[in-house]
LOPAVO-585894 format. One record per residue (C-alpha): chain; residue number from 1; x, y, z. Coordinates in Angstrom, 2 decimals. Example, Ala and Ser with C-alpha at 12.3 -4.5 7.8 and 13.67 -1.06 7.14 Angstrom:
BEGIN
chain->A, resi->1, x->12.30, y->-4.50, z->7.80
chain->A, resi->2, x->13.67, y->-1.06, z->7.14
//
This chain:
BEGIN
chain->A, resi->1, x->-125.41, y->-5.21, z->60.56
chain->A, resi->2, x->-128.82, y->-4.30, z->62.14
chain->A, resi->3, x->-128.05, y->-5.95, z->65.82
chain->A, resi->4, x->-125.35, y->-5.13, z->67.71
chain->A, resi->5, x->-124.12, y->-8.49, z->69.52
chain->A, resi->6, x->-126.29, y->-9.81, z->72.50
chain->A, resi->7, x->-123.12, y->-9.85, z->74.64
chain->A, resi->8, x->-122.22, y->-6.39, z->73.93
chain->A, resi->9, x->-126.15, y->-5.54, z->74.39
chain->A, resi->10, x->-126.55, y->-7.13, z->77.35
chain->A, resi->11, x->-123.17, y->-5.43, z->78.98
chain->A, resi->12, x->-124.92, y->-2.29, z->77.63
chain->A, resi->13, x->-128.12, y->-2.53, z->79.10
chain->A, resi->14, x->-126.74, y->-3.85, z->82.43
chain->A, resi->15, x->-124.52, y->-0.53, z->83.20
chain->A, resi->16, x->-127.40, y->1.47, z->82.08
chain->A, resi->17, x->-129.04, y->1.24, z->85.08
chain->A, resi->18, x->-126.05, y->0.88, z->87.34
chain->A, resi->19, x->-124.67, y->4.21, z->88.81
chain->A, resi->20, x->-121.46, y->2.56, z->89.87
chain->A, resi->21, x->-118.32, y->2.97, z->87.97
chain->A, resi->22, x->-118.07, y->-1.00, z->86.48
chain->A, resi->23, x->-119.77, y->-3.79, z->86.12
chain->A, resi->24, x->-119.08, y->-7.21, z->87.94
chain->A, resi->25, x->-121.51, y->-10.13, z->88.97
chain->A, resi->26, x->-119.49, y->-11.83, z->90.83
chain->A, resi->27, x->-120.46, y->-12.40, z->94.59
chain->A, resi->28, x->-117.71, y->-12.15, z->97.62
chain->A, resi->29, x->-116.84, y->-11.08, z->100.87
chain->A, resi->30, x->-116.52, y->-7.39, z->101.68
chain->A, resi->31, x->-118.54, y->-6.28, z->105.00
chain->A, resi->32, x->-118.37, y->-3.06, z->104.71
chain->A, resi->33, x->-122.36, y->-3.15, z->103.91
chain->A, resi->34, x->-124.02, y->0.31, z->104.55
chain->A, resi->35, x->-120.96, y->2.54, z->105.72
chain->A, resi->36, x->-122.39, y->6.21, z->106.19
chain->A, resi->37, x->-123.18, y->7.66, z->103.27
chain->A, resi->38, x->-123.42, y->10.75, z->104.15
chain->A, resi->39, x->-126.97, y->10.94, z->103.34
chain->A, resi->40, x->-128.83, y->9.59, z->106.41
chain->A, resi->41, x->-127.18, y->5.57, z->106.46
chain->A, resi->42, x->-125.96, y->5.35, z->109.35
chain->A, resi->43, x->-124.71, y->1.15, z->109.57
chain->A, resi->44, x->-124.76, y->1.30, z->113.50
chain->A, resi->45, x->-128.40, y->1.93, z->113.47
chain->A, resi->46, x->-131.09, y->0.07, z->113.35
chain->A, resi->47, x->-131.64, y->1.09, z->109.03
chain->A, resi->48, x->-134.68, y->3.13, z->110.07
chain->A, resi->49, x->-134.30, y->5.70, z->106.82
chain->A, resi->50, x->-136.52, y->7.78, z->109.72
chain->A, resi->51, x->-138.74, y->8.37, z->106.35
chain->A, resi->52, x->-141.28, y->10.13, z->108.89
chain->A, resi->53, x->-144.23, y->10.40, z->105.99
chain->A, resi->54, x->-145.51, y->9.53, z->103.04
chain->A, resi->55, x->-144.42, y->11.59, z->100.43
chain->A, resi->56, x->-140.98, y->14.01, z->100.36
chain->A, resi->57, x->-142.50, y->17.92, z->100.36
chain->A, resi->58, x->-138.95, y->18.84, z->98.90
chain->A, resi->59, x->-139.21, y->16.29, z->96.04
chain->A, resi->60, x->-143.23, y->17.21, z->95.05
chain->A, resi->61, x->-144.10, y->18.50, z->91.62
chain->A, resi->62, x->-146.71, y->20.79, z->93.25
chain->A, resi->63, x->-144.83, y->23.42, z->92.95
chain->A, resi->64, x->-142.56, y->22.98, z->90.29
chain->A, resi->65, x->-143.96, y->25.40, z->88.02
chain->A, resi->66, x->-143.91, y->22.84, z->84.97
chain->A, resi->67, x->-146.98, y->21.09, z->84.17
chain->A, resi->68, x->-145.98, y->17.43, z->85.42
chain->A, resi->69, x->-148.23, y->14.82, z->86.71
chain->A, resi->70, x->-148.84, y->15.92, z->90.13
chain->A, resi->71, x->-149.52, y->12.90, z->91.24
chain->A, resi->72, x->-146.39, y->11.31, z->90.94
chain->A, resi->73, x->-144.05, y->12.51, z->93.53
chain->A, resi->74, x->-140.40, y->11.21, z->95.39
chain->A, resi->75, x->-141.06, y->9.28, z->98.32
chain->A, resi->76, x->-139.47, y->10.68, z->101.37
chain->A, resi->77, x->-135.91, y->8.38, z->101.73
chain->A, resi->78, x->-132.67, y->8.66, z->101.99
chain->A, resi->79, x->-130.59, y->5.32, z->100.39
chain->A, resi->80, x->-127.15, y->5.14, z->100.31
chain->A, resi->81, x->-125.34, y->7.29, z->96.94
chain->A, resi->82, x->-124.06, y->4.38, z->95.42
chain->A, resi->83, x->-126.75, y->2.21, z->95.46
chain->A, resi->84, x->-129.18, y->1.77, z->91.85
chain->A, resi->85, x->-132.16, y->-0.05, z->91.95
chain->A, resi->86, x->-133.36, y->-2.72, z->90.05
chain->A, resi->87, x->-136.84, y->-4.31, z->90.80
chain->A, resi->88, x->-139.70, y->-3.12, z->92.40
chain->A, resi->89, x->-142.81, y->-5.51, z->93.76
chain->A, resi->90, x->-145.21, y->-5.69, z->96.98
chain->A, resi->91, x->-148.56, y->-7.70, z->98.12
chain->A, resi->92, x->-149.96, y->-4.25, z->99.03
chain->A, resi->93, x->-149.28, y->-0.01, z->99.48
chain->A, resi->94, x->-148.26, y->-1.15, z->103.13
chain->A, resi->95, x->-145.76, y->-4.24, z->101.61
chain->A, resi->96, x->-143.28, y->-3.34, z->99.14
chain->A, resi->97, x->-139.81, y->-4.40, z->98.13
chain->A, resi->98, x->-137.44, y->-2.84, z->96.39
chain->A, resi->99, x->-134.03, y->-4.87, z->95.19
chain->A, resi->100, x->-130.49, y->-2.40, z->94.98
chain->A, resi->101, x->-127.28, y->-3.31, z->94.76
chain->A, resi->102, x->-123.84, y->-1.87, z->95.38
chain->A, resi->103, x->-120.83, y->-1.74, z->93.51
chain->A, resi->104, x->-117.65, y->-1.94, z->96.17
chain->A, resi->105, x->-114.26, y->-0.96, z->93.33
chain->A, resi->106, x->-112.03, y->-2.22, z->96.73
chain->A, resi->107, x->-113.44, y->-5.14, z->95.77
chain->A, resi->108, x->-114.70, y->-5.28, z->92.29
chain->A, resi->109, x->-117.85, y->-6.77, z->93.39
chain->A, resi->110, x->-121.61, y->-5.82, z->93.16
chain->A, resi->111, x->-123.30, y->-7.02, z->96.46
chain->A, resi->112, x->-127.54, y->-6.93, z->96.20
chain->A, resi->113, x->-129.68, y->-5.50, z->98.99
chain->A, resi->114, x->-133.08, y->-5.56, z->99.52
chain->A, resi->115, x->-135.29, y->-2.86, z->100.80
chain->A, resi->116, x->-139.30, y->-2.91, z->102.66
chain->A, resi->117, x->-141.82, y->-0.06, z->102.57
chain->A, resi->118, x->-144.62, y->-0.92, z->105.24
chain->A, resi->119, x->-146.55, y->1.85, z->104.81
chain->A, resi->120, x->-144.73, y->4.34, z->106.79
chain->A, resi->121, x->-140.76, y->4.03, z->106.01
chain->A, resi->122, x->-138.45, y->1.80, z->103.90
chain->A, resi->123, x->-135.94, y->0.17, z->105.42
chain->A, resi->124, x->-132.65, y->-2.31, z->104.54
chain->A, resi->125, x->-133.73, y->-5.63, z->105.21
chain->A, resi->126, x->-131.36, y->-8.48, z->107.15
chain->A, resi->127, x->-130.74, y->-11.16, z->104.12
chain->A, resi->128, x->-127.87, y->-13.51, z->103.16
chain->A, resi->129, x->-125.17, y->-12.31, z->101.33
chain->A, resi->130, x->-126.10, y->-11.79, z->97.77
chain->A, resi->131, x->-124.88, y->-11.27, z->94.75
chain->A, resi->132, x->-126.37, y->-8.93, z->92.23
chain->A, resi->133, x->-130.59, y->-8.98, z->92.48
chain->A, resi->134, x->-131.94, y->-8.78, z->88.68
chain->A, resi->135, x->-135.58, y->-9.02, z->89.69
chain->A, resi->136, x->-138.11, y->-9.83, z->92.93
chain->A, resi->137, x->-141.84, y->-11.37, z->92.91
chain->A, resi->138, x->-144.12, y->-12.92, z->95.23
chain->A, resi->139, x->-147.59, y->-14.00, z->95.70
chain->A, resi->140, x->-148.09, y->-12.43, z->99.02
chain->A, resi->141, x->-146.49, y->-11.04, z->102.09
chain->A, resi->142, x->-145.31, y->-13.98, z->103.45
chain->A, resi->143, x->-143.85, y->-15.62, z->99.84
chain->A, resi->144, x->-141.52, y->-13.30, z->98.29
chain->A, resi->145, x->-138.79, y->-14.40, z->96.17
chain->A, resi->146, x->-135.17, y->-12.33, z->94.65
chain->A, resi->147, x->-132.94, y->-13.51, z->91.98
chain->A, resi->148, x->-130.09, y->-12.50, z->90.30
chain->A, resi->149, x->-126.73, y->-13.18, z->89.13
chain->A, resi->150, x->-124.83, y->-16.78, z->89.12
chain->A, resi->151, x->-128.09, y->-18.56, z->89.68
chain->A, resi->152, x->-128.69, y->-16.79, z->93.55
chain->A, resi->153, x->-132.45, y->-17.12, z->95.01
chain->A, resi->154, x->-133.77, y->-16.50, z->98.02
chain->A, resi->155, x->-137.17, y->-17.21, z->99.43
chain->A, resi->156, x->-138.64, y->-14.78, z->102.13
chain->A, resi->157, x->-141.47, y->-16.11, z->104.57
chain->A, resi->158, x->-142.81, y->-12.98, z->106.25
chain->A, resi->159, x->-139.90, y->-12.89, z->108.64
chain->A, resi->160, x->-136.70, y->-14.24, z->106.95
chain->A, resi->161, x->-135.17, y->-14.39, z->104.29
chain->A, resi->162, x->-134.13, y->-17.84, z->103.17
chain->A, resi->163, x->-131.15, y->-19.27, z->100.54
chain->A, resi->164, x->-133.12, y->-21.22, z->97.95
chain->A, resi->165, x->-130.32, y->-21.72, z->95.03
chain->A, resi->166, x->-126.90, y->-20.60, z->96.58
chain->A, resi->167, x->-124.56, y->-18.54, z->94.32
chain->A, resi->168, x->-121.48, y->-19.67, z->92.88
chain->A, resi->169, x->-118.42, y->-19.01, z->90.99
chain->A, resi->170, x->-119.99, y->-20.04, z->88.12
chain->A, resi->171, x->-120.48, y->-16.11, z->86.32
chain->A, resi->172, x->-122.05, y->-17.45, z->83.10
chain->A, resi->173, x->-125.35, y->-18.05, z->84.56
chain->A, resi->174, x->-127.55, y->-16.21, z->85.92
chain->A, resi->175, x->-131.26, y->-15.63, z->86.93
chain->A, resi->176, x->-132.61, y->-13.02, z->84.98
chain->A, resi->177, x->-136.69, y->-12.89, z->85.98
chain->A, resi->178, x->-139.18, y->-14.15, z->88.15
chain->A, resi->179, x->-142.76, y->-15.02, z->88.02
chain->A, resi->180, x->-144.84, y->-16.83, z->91.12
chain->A, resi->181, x->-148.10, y->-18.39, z->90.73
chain->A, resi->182, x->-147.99, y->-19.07, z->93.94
chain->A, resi->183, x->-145.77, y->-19.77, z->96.97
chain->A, resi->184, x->-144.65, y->-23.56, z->95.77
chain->A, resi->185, x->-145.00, y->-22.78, z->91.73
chain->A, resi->186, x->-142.25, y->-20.51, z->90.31
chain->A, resi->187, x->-140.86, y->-19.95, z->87.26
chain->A, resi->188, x->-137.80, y->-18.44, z->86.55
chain->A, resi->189, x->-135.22, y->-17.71, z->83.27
chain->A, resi->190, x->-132.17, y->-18.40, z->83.19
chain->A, resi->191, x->-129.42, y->-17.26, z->80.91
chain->A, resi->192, x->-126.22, y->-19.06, z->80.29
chain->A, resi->193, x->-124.02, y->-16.73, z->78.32
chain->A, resi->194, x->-121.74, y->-19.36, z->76.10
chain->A, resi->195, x->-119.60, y->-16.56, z->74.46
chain->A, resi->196, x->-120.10, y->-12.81, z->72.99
chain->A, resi->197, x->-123.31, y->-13.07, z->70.54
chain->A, resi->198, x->-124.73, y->-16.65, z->71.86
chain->A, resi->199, x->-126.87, y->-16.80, z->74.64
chain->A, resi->200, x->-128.83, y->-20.09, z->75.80
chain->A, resi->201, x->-131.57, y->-19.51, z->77.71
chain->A, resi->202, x->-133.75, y->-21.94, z->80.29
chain->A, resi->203, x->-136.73, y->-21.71, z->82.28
chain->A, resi->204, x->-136.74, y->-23.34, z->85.44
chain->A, resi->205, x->-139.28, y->-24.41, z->88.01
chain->A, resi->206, x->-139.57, y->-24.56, z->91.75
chain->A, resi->207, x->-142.29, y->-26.32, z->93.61
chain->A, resi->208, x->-141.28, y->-25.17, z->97.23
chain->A, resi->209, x->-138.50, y->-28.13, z->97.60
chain->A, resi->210, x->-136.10, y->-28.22, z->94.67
chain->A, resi->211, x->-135.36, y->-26.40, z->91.08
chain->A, resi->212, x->-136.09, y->-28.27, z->87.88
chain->A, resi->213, x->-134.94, y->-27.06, z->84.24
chain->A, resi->214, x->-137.75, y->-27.13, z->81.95
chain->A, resi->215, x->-136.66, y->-26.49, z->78.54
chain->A, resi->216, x->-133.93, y->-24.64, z->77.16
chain->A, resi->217, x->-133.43, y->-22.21, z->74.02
chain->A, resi->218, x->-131.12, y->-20.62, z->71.68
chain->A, resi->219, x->-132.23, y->-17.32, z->72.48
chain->A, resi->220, x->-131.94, y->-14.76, z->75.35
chain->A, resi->221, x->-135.27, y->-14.38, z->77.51
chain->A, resi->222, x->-135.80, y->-10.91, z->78.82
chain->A, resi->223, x->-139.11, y->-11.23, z->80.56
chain->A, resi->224, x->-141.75, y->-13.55, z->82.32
chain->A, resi->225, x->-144.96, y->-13.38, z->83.04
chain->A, resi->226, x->-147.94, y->-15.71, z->83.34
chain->A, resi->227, x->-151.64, y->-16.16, z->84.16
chain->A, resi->228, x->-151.43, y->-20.12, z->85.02
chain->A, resi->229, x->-148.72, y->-23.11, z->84.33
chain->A, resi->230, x->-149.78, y->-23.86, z->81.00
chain->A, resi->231, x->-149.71, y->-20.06, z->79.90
chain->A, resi->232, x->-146.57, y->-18.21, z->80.56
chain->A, resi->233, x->-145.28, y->-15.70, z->78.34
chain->A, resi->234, x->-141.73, y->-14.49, z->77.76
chain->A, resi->235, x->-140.36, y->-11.50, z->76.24
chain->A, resi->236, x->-137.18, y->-12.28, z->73.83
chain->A, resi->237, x->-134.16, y->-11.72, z->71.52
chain->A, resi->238, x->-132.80, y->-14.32, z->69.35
chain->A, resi->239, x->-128.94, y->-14.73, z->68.73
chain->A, resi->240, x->-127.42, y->-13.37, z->65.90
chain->A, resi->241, x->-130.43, y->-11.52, z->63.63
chain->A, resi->242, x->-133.19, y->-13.32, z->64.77
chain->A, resi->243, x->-134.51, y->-10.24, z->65.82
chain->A, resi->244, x->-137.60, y->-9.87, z->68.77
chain->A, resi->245, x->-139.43, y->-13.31, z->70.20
chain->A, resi->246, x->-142.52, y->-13.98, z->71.40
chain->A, resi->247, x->-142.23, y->-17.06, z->73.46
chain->A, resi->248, x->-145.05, y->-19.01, z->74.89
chain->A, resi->249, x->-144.75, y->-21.59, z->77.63
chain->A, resi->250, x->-147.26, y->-24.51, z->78.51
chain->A, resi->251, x->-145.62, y->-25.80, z->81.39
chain->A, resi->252, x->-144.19, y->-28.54, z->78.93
chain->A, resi->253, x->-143.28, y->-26.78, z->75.77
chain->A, resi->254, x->-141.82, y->-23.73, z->74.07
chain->A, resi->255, x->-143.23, y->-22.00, z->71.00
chain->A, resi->256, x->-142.86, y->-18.59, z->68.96
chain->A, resi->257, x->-145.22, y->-16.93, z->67.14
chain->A, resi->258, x->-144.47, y->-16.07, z->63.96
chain->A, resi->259, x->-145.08, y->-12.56, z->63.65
chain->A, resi->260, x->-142.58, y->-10.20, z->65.63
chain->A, resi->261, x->-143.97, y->-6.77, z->64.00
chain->A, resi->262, x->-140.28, y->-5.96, z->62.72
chain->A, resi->263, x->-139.06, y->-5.47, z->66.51
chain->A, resi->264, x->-135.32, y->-6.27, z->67.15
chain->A, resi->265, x->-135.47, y->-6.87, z->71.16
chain->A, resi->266, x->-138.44, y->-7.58, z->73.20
chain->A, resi->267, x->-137.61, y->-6.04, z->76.96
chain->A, resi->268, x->-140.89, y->-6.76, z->79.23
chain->A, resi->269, x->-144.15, y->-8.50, z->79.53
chain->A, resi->270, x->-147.09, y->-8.29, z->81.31
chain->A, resi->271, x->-151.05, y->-9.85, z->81.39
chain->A, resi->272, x->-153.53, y->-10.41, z->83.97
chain->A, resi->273, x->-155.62, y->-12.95, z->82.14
chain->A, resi->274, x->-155.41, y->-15.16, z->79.66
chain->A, resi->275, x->-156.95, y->-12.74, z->77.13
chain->A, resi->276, x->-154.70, y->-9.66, z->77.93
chain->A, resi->277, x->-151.48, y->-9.82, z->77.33
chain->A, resi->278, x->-148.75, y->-7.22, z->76.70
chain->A, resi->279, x->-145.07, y->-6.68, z->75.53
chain->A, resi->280, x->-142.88, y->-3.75, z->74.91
chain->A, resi->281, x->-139.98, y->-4.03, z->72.25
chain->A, resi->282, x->-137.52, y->-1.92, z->70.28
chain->A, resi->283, x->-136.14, y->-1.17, z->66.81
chain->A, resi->284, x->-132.70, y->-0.63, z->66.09
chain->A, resi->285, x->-131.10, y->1.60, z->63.39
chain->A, resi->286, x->-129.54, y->-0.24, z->60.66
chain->A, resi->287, x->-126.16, y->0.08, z->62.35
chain->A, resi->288, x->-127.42, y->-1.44, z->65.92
chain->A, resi->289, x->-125.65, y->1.43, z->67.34
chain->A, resi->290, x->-129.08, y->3.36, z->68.54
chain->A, resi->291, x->-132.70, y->2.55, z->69.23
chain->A, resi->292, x->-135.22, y->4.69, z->67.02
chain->A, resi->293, x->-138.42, y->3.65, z->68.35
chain->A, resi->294, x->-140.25, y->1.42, z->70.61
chain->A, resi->295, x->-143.49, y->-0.58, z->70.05
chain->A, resi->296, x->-146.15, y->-2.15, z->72.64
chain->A, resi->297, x->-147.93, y->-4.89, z->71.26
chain->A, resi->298, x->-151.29, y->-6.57, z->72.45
chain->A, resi->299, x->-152.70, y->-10.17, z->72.65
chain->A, resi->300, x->-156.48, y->-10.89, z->73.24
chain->A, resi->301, x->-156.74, y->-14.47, z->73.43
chain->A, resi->302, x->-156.31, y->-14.93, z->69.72
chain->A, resi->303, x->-153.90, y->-12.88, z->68.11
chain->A, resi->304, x->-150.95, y->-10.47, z->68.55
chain->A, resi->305, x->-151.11, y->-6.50, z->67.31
chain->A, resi->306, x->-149.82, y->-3.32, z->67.67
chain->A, resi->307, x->-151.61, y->-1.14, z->69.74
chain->A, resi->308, x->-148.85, y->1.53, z->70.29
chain->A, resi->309, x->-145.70, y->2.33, z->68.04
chain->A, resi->310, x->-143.73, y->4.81, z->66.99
chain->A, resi->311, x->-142.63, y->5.46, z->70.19
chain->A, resi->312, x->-139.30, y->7.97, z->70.49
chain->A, resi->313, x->-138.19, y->5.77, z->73.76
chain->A, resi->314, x->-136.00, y->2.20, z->74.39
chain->A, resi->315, x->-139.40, y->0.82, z->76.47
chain->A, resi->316, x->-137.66, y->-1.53, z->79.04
chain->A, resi->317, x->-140.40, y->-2.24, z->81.57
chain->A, resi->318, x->-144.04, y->-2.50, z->81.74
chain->A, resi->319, x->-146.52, y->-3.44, z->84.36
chain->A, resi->320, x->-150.04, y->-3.34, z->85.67
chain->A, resi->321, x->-152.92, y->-3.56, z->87.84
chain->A, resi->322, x->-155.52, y->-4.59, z->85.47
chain->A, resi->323, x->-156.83, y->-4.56, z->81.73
chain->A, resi->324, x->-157.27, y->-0.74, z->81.85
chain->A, resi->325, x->-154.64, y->0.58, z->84.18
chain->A, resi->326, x->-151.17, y->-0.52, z->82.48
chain->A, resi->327, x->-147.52, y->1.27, z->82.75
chain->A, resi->328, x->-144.64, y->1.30, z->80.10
chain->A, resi->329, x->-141.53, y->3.13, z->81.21
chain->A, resi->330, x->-138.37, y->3.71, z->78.88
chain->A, resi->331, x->-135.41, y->6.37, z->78.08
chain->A, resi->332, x->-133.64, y->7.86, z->75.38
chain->A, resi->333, x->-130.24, y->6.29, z->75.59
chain->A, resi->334, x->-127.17, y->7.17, z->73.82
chain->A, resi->335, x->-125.25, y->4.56, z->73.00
chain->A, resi->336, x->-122.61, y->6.35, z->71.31
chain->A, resi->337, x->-121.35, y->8.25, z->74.86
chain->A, resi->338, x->-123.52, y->5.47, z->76.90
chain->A, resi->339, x->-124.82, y->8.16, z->78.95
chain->A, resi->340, x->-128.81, y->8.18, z->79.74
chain->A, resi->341, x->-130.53, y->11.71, z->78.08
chain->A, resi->342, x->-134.31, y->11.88, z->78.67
chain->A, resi->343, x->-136.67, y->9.48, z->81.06
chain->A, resi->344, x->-140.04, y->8.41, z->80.41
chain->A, resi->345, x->-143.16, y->6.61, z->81.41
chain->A, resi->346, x->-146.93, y->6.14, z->79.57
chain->A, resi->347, x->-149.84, y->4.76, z->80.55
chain->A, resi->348, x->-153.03, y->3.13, z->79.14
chain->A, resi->349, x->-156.27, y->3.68, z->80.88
chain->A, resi->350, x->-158.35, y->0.94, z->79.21
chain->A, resi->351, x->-159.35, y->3.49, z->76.20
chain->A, resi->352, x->-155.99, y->4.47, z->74.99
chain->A, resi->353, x->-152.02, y->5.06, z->76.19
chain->A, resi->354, x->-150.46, y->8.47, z->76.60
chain->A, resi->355, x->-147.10, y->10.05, z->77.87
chain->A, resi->356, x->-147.47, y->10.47, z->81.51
chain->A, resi->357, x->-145.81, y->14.19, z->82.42
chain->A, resi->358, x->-142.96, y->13.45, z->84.92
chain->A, resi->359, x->-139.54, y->15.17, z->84.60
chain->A, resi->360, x->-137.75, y->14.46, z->82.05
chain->A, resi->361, x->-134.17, y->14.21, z->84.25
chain->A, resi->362, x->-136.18, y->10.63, z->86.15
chain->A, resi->363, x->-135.56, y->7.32, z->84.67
chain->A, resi->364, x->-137.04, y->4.29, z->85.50
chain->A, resi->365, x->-135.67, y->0.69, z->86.22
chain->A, resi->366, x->-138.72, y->-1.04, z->87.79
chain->A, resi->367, x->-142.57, y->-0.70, z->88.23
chain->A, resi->368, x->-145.26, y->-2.33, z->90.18
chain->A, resi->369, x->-148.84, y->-1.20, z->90.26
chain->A, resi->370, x->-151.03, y->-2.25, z->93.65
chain->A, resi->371, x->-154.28, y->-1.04, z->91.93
chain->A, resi->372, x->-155.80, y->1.50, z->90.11
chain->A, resi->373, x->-154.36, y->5.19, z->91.02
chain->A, resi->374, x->-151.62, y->3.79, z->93.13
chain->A, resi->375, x->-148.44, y->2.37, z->91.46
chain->A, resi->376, x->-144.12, y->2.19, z->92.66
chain->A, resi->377, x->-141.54, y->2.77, z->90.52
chain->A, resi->378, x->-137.95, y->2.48, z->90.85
chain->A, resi->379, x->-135.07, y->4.66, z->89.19
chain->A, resi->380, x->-133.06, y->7.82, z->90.40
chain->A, resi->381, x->-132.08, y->11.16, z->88.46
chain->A, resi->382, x->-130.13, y->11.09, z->85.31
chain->A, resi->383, x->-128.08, y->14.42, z->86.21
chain->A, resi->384, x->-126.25, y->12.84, z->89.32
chain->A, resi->385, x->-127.76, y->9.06, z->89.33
chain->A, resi->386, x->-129.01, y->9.22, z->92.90
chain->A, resi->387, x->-131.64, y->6.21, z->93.58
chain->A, resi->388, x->-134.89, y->6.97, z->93.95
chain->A, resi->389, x->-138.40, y->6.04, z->94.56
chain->A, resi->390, x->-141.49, y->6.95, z->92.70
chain->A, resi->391, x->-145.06, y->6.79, z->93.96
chain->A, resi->392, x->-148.10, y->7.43, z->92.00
chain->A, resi->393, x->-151.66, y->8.03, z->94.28
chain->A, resi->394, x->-154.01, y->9.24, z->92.43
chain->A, resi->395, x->-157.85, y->8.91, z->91.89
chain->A, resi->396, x->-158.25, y->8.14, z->88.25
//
């Protein structure tokens, strides 16, 4: 058997990136928010992380005496220890946010949080209750949208945030990416999990005032990204064997292309024009029970290739600023003790990619570029899964 089930994967691949000890999607009561962590949370204050500049001295590769990217540093914050990170996006270097959530065991619940950078400290933002935030993306500072598990959005104007789609009981659905054109055109997958191995998939829109299904699939949709309404792409594994899907969306219909390059899973996807696409997917062993390589794959307006393979990392996100400043991140992942081993992150600077040098011991769970030599990223440490993070600034 060549793929492990899509169930089992998608359990898999959820914990990854959670530091907590289970997994649960469920949303609930439990107030006990932000107690003090112990690490600078204090949930009688006003959530100033009292991140006093830019960059963390104690966390810079300067002087690290390895040769790492020195531009890539730790941004000076202190988060709460149980919290992992899972999305990363912003209008601008002075307007980021960052989704986390929390798993409370008193509870068996995962509650989502979301987090603001403006420039000089991040700080926990006042929301609804929410359930677990699988992904956040916005067309400006005052249009920002999060959504995550059993169908929760929310809609933030610049001042509050908002209950789009409320959450429910209903565990089988949930929202796994977002993409906005613009602050009244979103689209948005959704994933219906029917039973272990079978996974129907829809993409829905929002025009500002109410949700409408599109179309729906027999497949699970990982990733979604567009240029326009009539050309959206989504990243994709079919049930059963079907292997890695390259979905296209015209605002009406659904098609695949035929070629898939021998990739199992497709994880991300990102373009900033109609001619410049990209996707990162993976290759199983013949046992599904380990990843051997990774592949990112181009599109130029008339055709798919392979730019990149051969890659000795599961590639799970990918973002960029424009056609030559594009990030891939991934990690070596064993699957056999599910523990995370090595972290890593390459880049493509219009001419070629490459293995950026950060430490090995960081893995990353979201990236957003602003522009050229500036770029977020999302993740913690591997040795003691403390969130993180990342900023690259950087003349390039």
């Amino acid at each position: 058997m060549r793929l492990i089930s899509n169930m089992s994967r998608k359990i898999i691949f959820f914990c990854v990136f959670m530091t907590f000890s289970g997994c649960n999607s469920e949303s609930g009561e439990g107030d006990n928010l932000m107690p003090d962590a112990g690490n600078g949370i204090d949930a009688g204050t006003d959530n100033d992380f009292d991140s006093g500049k830019d960059d963390n001295p104690d966390a810079s590769l300067q002087d690290s005496g390895e040769d790492y990217d020195h531009c890539w540093n730790v941004m000076d914050a202190s988060f709460p220890e149980d919290i992992s990170f899972t999305s990363i996006w912003g209008s601008s270097p002075e307007d980021i946010f960052a989704a986390g959530i929390i798993y409370q065991p008193e509870s068996e619940i995962s509650r989502g949080y979301i987090f603001h950078y403006n420039g000089q400290s991040w700080n926990k933002m006042d929301t609804p209750e929410m359930p677990i935030i699988n992904s956040i993306h916005g067309s400006g500072s005052d249009s920002v949208y999060a959504v995550g598990a059993n169908m929760a959005a929310y809609f933030y104007n610049g001042n509050d945030w908002t209950v789009i789609h409320d959450s429910y009981g209903d565990t089988m659905r949930e929202i796994q990416d977002v993409w906005v054109s613009d602050a009244d055109d979103i689209y948005a997958i959704v994933l219906f999990h029917i039973h272990a191995g079978n996974t129907v998939s829809e993409i829905h829109h929002y025009n500002g005032e109410e949700m409408q299904m599109g179309i729906m699939e027999n497949m699970r949709f990982m990733g979604i990204w567009g240029t326009s309404d009539n050309n959206i792409y989504i990243s994709a594994i079919g049930n059963d064997k079907e292997g890695g899907i390259i979905f296209h969306y015209d605002g009406k219909e659904g098609s695949s292309a035929e070629e898939n390059f021998n990739v199992d899973v497709y994880r991300d996807v990102w373009g900033d024009s109609a001619e410049n696409f990209y996707m990162v997917g993976s290759i199983w062993n013949e046992d599904g029970t380990d990843v051997e390589e990774s592949k990112i794959i181009h599109y130029d307006g008339s055709s798919w290739m392979i730019v990149q393979d051969a890659i000795p990392f599961e590639l799970r996100n990918l973002t960029g600023s424009s056609a030559d400043d594009v990030y891939a991140a991934g990690i070596n992942f064993n699957y056999e003790t599910l523990n995370m081993v090595e972290g890593a992150l390459y880049h493509y600077n219009g001419n070629e990619w490459s293995r950026m040098k950060i430490p090995g011991n960081w893995f990353i769970s979201g990236l957003w570029a602003a522009y050229k030599g500036e770029a977020y990223a999302v993740g913690g440490y591997i040795n003691d899964h403390s969130a993180r993070i990342f900023r690259y600034s950087c003349d390039m």
